[in-house]
Structures are given as C-alpha cells and as structure tokens.
C-alpha positions as CSV (number, residue, x, y, z in Angstrom):
1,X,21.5,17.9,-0.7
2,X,18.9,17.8,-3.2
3,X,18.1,17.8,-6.7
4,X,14.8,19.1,-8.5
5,X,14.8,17.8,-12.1
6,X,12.2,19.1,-14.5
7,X,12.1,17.4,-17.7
8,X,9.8,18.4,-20.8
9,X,9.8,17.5,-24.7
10,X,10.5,20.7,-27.1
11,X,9.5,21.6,-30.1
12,X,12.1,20.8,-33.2
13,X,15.2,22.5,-33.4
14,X,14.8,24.5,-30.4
15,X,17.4,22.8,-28.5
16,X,19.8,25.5,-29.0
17,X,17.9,28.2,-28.4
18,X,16.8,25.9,-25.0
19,X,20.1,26.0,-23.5
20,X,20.6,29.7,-24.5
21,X,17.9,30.9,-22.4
22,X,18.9,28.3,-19.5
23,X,22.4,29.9,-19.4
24,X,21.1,33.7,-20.0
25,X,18.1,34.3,-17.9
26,X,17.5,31.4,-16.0
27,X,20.7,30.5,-14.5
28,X,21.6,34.5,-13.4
29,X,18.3,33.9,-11.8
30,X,19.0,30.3,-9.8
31,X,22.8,32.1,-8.9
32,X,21.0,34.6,-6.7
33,X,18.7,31.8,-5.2
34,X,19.2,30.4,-1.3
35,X,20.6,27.4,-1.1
36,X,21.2,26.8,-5.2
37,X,24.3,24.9,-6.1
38,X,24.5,23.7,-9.6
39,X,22.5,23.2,-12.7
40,X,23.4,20.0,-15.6
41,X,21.3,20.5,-18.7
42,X,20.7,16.9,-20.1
43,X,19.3,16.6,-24.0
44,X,18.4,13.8,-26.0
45,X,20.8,13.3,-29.2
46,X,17.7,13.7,-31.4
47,X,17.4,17.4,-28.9
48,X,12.9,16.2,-28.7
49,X,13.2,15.8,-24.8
50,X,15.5,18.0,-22.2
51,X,15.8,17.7,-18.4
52,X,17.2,20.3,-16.2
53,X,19.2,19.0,-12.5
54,X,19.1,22.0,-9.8
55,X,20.8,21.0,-7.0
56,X,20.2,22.4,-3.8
57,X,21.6,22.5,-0.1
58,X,18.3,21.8,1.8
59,X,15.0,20.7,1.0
60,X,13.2,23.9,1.8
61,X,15.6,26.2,-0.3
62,X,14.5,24.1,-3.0
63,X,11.0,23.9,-2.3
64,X,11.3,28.2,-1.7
65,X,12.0,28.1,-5.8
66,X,9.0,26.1,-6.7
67,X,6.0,29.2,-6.9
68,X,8.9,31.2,-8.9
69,X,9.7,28.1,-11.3
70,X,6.6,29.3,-13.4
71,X,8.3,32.5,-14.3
72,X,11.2,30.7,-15.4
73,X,8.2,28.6,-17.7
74,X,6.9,31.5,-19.3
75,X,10.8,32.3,-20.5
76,X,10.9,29.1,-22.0
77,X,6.9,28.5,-23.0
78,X,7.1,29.0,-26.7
79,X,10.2,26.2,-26.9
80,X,8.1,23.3,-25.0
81,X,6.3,20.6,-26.5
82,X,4.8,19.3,-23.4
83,X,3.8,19.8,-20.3
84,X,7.0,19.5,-17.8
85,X,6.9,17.0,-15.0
86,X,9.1,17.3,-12.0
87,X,10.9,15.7,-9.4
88,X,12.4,15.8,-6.6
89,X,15.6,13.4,-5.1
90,X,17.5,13.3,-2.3
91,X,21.3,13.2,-2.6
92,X,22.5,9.5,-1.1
93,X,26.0,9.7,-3.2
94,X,27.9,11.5,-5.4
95,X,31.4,11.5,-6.9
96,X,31.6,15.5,-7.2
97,X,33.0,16.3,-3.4
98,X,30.6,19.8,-4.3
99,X,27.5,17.9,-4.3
100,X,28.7,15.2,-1.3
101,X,30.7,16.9,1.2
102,X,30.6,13.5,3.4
103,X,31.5,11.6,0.2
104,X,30.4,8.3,0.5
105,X,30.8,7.3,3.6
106,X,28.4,10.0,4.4
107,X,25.8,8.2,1.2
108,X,26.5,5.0,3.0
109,X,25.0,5.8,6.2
110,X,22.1,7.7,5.1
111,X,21.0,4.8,3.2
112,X,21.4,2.4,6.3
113,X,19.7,4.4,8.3
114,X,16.5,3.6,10.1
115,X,14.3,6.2,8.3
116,X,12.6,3.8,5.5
117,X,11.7,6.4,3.1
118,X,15.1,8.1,2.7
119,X,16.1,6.8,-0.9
120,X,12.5,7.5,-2.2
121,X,11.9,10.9,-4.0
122,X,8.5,12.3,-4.0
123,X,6.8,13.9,-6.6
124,X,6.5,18.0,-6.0
C-alpha cells in the first residue's frame, strides 16, 4: 500500500471551494483510477495550507497517476498559493483493516525486514 500526499498553500478563503472541487471532479476521476483506494483531505484550521492522502494498492498504480496529476492542477490552479510538493510513503501500519489488510502483524514484519530502505519514502 501506498500513499501519495500532495500538499500546497491556497489563496484565502478558498478552502471551501478546495474541497468542493476535490469531491466533484477530482475524486469521480481517482474512483475510475487502477489501484486507487481512498482520499483524506487534511486543512489547516486557519484553511492557508491543504494536503491531499491518495492511497493506492501498488506502487506502480500510483506512479500510473502521476503525468495525469497535472490535469487535476489545472482544476484547482486558480485556488493555490504555492507551488505543491509531493510525496510518496509506503504503508508499514495502519489501524483501518482497508488500508492494512495484514494489520499489524503484517507492519511489523515489513519494518524488520532485511530491505534497509523500506520505511523511507522518496520524493516523486
């Protein structure tokens, strides 16, 4: 499991308006994706900075969405403040049985495994 987060600073009071088009074009979009799972919207109480979860089943699923992430920023270009950054995680636990099928037991062993890099992320 992965998530891809993408957070970005808006411009004032457009945090509504934000989510509106998350849930009404982007979303329909990310439903009809391989491999997409879920979507959390996190905003700052003051609303300035916003970061989007996506999780995904498999790295390359996620990494399929990247080129087509720029549509999705041209929905949402006259809301953003910044430039967004993004980044990408693997999934080592999770309390939500959707995102961790193995649970932690499952978490627990990818993190003792031998591979050293597996709790990193890397930056896309």
């Amino acid at each position: 499991m992965f998530v891809r987060k993408v957070g970005v600073c808006l411009k004032p009071a457009s945090t509504k308006e934000f989510a509106h088009l998350m849930e009404s074009r982007i979303l329909p979009w990310l439903r009809q994706q391989d491999g997409f799972q879920d979507l959390v919207i996190l905003a700052e109480p003051d609303g300035c900075r916003v970061a989007t979860l996506t999780f995904w089943d498999h790295d390359l699923n996620q990494q399929a969405c990247e080129g087509a992430c720029a549509e999705g920023l041209k929905i949402l270009e006259d809301l953003l403040d910044s430039v967004p950054y993004v980044k990408t995680f693997n999934v080592i636990g999770s309390t939500i049985s959707k995102l961790a099928p193995g649970g932690l037991r499952e978490a627990n062993e990818f993190v003792n495994s031998e591979t050293p890099d597996t709790a990193s992320f890397r930056v896309a």
